[in-house]
C-alpha positions as CSV (number, residue, x, y, z in Angstrom):
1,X,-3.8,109.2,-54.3
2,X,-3.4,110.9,-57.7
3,X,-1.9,109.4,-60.8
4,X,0.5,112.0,-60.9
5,X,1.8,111.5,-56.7
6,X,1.5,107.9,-57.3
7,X,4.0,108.1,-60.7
8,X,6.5,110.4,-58.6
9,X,6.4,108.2,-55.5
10,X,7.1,105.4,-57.8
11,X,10.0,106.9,-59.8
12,X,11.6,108.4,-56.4
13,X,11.6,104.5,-55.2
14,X,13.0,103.8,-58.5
15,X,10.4,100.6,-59.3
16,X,7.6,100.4,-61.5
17,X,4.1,101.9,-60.9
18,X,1.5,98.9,-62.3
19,X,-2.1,99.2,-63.6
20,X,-3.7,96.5,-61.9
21,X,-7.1,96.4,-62.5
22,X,-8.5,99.4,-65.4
23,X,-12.0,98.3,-64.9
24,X,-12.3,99.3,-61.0
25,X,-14.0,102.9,-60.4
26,X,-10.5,104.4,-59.5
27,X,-8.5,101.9,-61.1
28,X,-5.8,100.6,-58.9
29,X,-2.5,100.3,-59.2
30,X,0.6,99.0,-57.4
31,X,4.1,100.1,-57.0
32,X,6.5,97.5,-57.7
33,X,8.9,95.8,-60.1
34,X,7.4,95.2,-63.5
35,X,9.0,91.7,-63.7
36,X,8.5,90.6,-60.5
37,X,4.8,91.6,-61.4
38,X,4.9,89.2,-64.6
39,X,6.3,86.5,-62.4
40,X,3.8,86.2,-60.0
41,X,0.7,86.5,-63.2
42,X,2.8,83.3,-64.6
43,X,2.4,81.9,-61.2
44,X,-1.3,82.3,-60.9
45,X,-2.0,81.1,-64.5
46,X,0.0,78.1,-64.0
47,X,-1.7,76.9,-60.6
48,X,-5.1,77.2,-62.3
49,X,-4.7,75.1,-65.0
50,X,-6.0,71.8,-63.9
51,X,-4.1,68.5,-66.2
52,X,-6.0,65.5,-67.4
53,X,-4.3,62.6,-68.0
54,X,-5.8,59.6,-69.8
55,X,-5.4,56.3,-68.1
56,X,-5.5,53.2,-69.8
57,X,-7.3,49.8,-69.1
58,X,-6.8,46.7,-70.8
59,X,-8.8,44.1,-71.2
60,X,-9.1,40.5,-73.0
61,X,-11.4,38.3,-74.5
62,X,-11.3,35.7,-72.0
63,X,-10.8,37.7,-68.8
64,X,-11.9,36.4,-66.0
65,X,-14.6,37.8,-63.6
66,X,-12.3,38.8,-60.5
67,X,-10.1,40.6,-62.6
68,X,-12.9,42.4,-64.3
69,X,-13.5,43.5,-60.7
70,X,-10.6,44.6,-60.1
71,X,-10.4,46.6,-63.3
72,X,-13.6,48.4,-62.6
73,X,-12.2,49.6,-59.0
74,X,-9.2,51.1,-61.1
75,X,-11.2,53.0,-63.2
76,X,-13.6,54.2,-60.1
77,X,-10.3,54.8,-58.7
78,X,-9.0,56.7,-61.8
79,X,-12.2,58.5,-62.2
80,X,-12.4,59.8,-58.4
81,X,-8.7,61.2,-59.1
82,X,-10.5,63.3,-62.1
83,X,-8.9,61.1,-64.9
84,X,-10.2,60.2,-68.2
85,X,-9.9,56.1,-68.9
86,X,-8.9,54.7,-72.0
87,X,-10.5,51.1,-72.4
88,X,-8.8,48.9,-74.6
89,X,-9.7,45.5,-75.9
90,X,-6.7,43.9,-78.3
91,X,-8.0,40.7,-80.2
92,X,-5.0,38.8,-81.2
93,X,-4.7,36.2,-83.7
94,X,-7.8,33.9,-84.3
95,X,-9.6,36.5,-81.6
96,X,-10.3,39.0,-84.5
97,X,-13.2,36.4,-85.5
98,X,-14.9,36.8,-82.6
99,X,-14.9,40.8,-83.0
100,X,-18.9,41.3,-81.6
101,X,-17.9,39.2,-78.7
102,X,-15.5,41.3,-77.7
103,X,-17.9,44.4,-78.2
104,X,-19.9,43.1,-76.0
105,X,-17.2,42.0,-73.1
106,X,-16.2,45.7,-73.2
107,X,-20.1,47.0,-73.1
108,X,-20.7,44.5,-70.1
109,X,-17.5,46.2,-68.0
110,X,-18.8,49.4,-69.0
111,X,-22.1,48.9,-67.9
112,X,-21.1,46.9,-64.9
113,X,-18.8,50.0,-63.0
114,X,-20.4,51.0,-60.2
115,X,-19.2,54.9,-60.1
116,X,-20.9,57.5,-62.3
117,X,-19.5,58.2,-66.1
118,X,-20.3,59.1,-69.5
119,X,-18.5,58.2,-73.0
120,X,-16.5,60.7,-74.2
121,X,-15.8,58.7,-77.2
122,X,-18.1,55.9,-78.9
123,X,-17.2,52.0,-78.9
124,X,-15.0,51.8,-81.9
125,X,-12.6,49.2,-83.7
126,X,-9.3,50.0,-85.2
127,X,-7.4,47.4,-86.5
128,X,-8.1,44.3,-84.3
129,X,-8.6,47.0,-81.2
130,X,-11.2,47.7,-79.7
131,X,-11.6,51.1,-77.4
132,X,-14.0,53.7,-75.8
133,X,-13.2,56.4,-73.4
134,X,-15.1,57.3,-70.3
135,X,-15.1,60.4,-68.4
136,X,-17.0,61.2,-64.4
137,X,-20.3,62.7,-65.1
């Protein structure tokens, strides 16, 4: 069909005729309302954006091995679900001496987790807090 049929069909229906893809060899076009047109391109842009979320994890200087367990079937858990995981490890009071033990407790859990990951953000220390985030591979 013409441009020119396709522009009087269009104003004889009294809706909108839409340019929907310029780069096809003829371009095509559709006949309907403009905003109804800008709804449904909302729509699509909106379903395709995937979210994120960080989930956090926290752990202790003296946790115990079951709940270290546990823990790491969270985060597979959290992982599986497409989920970034925030590991946290607060030393509180006469704790922040022992600051490479806790390094290591969170390397250990880390290196213990049975799903795939990588770090997205290095082991580092922030006021008595030690935290990394992990990512699936």
């Amino acid at each position: 069909m013409s441009t020119i049929e396709a522009l009087r069909l269009a104003e004889e229906q009294g809706i909108d005729l839409i340019e929907v893809s310029p780069q096809a060899q003829p371009p095509v076009c559709r006949l309907m309302e403009f905003g109804k047109f800008q709804y449904q391109q909302s729509r699509q842009t909106k379903n395709k954006t995937k979210r994120v979320d960080v989930k956090g994890i926290r752990l202790s200087l003296k946790i115990g091995q079951h709940d270290i367990e546990t823990k790491q079937k969270q985060v597979a858990k959290f992982l599986n679900q497409g989920h970034k995981v925030k590991i946290d490890l607060r030393l509180r009071g006469r704790e922040k001496a022992f600051h490479s033990k806790g390094v290591e407790v969170v390397k250990q859990f880390i290196d213990t987790l049975q799903c795939e990951y990588k770090l997205d953000k290095p082991i580092e220390t922030q006021m008595g807090t030690i935290s990394t985030i992990i990512a699936k591979k």
